[in-house]
Backbone as a ProteinNet text record, in pm:
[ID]
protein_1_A
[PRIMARY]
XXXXXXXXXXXXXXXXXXXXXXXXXXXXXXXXXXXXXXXX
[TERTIARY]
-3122.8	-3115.5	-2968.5	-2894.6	-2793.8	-2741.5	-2662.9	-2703	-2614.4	-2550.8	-2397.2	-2493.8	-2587.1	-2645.1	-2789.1	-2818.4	-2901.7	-2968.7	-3103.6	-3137.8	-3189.8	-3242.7	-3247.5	-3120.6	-3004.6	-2885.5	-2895.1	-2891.9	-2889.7	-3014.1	-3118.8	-3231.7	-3244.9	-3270	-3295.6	-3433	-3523.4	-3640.6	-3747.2	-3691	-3727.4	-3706.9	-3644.8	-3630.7	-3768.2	-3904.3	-4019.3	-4036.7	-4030.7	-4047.7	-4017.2	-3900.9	-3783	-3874.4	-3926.7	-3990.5	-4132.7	-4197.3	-4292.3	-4298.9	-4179.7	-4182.3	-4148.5	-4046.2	-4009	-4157.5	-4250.5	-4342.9	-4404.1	-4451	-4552.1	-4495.5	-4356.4	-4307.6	-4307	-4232.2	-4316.7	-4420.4	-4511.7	-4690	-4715.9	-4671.2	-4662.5	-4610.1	-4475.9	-4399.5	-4507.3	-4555.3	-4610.2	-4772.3	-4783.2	-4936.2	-4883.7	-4764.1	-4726.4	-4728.5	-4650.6	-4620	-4728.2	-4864	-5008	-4998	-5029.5	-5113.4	-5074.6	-4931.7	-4812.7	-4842.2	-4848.1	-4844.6	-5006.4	-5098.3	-5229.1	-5272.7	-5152.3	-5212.7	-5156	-5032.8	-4958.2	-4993.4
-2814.7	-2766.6	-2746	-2873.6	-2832.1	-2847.1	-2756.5	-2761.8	-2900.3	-2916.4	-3024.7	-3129.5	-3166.2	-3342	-3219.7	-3259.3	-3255.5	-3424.3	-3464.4	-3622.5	-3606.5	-3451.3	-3469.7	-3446.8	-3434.6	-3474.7	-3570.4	-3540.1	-3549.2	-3601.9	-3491.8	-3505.3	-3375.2	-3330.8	-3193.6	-3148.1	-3280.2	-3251	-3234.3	-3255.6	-3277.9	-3141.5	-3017.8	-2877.8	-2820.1	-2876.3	-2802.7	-2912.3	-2987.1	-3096.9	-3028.2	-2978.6	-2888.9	-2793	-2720.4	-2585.8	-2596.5	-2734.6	-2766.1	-2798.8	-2879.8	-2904.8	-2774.3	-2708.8	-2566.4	-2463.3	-2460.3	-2424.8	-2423.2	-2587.8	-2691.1	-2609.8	-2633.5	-2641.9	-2484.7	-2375.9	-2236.9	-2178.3	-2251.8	-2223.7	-2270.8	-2401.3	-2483.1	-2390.5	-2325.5	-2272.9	-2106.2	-2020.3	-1966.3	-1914.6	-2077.6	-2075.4	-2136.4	-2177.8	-2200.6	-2035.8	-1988.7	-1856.8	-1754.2	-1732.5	-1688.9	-1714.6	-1857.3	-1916.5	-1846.8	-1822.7	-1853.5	-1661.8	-1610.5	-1491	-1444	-1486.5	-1467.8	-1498.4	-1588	-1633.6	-1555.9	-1540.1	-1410.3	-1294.7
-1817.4	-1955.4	-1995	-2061.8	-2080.5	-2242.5	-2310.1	-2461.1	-2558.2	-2451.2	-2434.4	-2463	-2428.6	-2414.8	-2486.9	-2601.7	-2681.6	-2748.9	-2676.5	-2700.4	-2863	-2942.7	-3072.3	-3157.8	-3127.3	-3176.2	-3290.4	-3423.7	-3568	-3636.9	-3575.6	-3626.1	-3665.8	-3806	-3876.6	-3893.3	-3855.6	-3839.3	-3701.5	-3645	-3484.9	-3411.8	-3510.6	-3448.6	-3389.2	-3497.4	-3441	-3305.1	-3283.5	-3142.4	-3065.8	-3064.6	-2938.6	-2970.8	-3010.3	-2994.1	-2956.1	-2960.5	-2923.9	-2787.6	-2715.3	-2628.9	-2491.5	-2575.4	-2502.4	-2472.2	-2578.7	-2543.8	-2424.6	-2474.8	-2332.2	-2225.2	-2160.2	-2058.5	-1994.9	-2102.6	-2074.4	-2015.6	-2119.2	-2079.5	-1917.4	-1873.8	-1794.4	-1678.7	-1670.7	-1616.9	-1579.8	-1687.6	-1683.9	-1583.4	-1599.9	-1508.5	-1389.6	-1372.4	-1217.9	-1122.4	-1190.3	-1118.6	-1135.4	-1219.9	-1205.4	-1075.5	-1065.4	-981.4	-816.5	-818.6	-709.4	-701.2	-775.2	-754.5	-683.9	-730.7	-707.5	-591.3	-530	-363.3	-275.2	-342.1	-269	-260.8
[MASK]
++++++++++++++++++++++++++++++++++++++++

């Protein structure tokens, strides 16, 4: 994640994408460590 190399770089509309995708990956991120905690 680095803010230097942005691939939607001069797209003004593609902000909800990035927030869509930041989501996914959250949620994603989120139910890894449930999971990881629950076995532990």
């Amino acid at each position: 994640m680095r803010p230097k190399r942005y691939p939607y770089q001069g797209k003004k509309a593609s902000t909800t994408e990035i927030v869509k995708a930041w989501e996914k990956a959250y949620s994603a991120y989120r139910v890894k460590g449930q999971k990881k905690a629950r076995k532990g």
